[in-house]
Structure formats: structure tokens, C-alpha cells
C-alpha positions as CSV (number, residue, x, y, z in Angstrom):
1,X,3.0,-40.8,32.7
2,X,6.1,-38.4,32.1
3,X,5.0,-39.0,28.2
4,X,1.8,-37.2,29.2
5,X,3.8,-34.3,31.2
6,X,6.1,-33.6,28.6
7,X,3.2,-33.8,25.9
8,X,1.3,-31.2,27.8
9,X,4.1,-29.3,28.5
10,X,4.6,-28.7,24.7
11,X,1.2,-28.4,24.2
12,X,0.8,-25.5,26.9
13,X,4.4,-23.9,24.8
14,X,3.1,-24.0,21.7
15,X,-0.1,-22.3,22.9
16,X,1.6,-19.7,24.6
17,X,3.4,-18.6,21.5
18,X,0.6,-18.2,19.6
19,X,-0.7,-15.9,22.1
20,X,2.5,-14.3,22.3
21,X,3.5,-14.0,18.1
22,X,2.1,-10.8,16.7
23,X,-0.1,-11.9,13.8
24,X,1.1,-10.4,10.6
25,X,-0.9,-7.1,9.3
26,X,-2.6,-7.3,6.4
27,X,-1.4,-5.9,3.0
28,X,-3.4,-2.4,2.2
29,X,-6.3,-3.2,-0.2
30,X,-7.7,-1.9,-3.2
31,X,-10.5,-0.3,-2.5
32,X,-8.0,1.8,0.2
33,X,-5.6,2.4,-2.5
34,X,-8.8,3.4,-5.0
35,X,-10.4,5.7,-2.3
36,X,-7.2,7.7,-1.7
37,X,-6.3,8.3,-5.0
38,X,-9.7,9.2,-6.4
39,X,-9.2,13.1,-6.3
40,X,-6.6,12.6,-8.4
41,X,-8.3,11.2,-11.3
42,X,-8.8,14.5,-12.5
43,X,-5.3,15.6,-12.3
44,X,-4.0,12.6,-13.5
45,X,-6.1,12.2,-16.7
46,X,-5.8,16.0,-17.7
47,X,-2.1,16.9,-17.0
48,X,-3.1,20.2,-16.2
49,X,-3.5,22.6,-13.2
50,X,-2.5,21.3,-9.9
51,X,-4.0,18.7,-8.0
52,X,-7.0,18.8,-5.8
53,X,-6.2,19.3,-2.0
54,X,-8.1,16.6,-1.2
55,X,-5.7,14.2,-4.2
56,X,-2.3,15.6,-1.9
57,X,-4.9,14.3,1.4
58,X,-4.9,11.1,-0.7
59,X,-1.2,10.5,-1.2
60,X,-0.4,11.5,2.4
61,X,-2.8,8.5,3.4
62,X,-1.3,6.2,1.4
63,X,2.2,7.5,2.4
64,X,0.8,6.8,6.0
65,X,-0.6,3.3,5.4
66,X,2.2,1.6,3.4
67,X,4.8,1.6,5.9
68,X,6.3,-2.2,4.8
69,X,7.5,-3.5,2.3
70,X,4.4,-6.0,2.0
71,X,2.2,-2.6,1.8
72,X,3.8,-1.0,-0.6
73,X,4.2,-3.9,-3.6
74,X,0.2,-4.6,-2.7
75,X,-0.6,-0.7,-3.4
76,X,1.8,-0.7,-6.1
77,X,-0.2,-3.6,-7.4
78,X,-3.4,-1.3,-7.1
79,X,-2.2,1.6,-8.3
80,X,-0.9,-0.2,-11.7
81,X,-4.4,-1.5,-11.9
82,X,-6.3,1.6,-11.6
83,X,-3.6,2.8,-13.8
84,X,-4.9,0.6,-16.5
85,X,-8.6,1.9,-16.4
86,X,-8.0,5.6,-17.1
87,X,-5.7,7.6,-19.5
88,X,-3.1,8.2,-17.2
89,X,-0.5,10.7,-18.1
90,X,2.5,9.8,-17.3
91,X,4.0,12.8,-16.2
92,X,1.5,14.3,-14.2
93,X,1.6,10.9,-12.5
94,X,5.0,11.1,-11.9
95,X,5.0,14.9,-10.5
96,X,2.6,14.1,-8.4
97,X,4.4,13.1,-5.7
98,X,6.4,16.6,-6.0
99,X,3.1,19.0,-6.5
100,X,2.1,17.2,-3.1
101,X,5.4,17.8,-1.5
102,X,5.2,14.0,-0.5
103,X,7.9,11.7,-0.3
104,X,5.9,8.1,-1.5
105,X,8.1,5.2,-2.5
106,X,4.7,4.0,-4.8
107,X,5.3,5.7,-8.3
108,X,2.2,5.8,-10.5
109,X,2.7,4.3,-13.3
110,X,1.8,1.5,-15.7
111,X,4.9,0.0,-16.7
112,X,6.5,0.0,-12.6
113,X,7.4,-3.5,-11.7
114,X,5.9,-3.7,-8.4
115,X,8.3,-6.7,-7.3
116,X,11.2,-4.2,-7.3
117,X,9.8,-1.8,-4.6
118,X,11.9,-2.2,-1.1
């Protein structure tokens, strides 16, 4: 009978800690990643002008939603993607950050390893 007891006793532990850990968040997807930086496209592809208000809008919502490191390699991951399907320039990509006045650890680019970003 105490082989019961302490078998229920773990039993009841083990349950409580699952109730108790704090599941892990998921990693920002794609289609987030996409939908914020689609105002950009424009600037991005051109080079030219400043970007759209609603492109800076973008970056501050990715800003907001990659706040571990997890977030940030999986929209680094996107971005590099989307990166591949238009003519990025690379410079307007990387001044985007600074005609947005936004401080985002996720550069824009096609040739970022995404494994390096802390």
C-alpha cells in the first residue's frame, strides 16, 4: 500500500508542475513577419524617397513582437526569405531601421546569418 501512496504522490507532483510551468511562447511567424513588412516593399525595392508611415508602423510591430531571442532568429529567418523574393536593395534595407528611428536587432538582409542574432 505505501507503493500506491508514494506513486500517487508523484503522480499528483508531476501534475501540479505542469499546471504550474509556463508553456513556452511560440516563435513569431511568417505571415506576421510578411504583414508588417509589406509597406516596405516599395521602399525597399526602389531605394528611393522615404518609407511609408505605415512600413515604420511595420518595424515598430516587429520591434514589439520579437522580444526573445527565439523571436528574433525565427523573424530573421522570414525576413531573409522574403528577402529572396524581391530586389531588395541593400542599403535602403539597411537604413531602414534609422529612417524609422527604430532600434530592431533584425537587419534586413540576404546574406545575415540568422543563427548569430542574441
Amino acid at each position: 500500500m505505501k507503493g500506491a501512496a508514494v506513486i500517487s504522490m508523484v503522480v499528483l507532483v508531476l501534475a501540479m508542475a505542469q499546471l504550474i510551468a509556463k508553456p513556452a511562447d511560440a516563435a513569431i511567424s511568417c505571415g506576421q513577419v510578411d504583414s508588417n513588412l509589406a509597406p516596405c516593399i516599395p521602399y525597399l525595392t526602389t531605394g528611393t524617397g522615404e518609407p511609408a508611415p505605415k512600413c515604420c508602423d511595420g518595424i515598430r510591430s516587429l520591434k514589439a513582437n520579437t522580444a526573445t531571442v527565439d523571436d528574433r532568429r525565427a523573424a530573421c529567418a522570414c525576413v531573409k526569405a522574403a528577402a529572396d523574393h524581391y530586389p531588395v536593395k541593400e542599403d535602403a534595407a539597411s537604413a531602414l531601421p534609422t529612417k524609422c528611428q527604430v532600434a530592431i536587432s533584425i537587419p534586413i538582409s540576404k546574406a545575415i546569418n540568422c543563427e548569430t542574432i542574441n
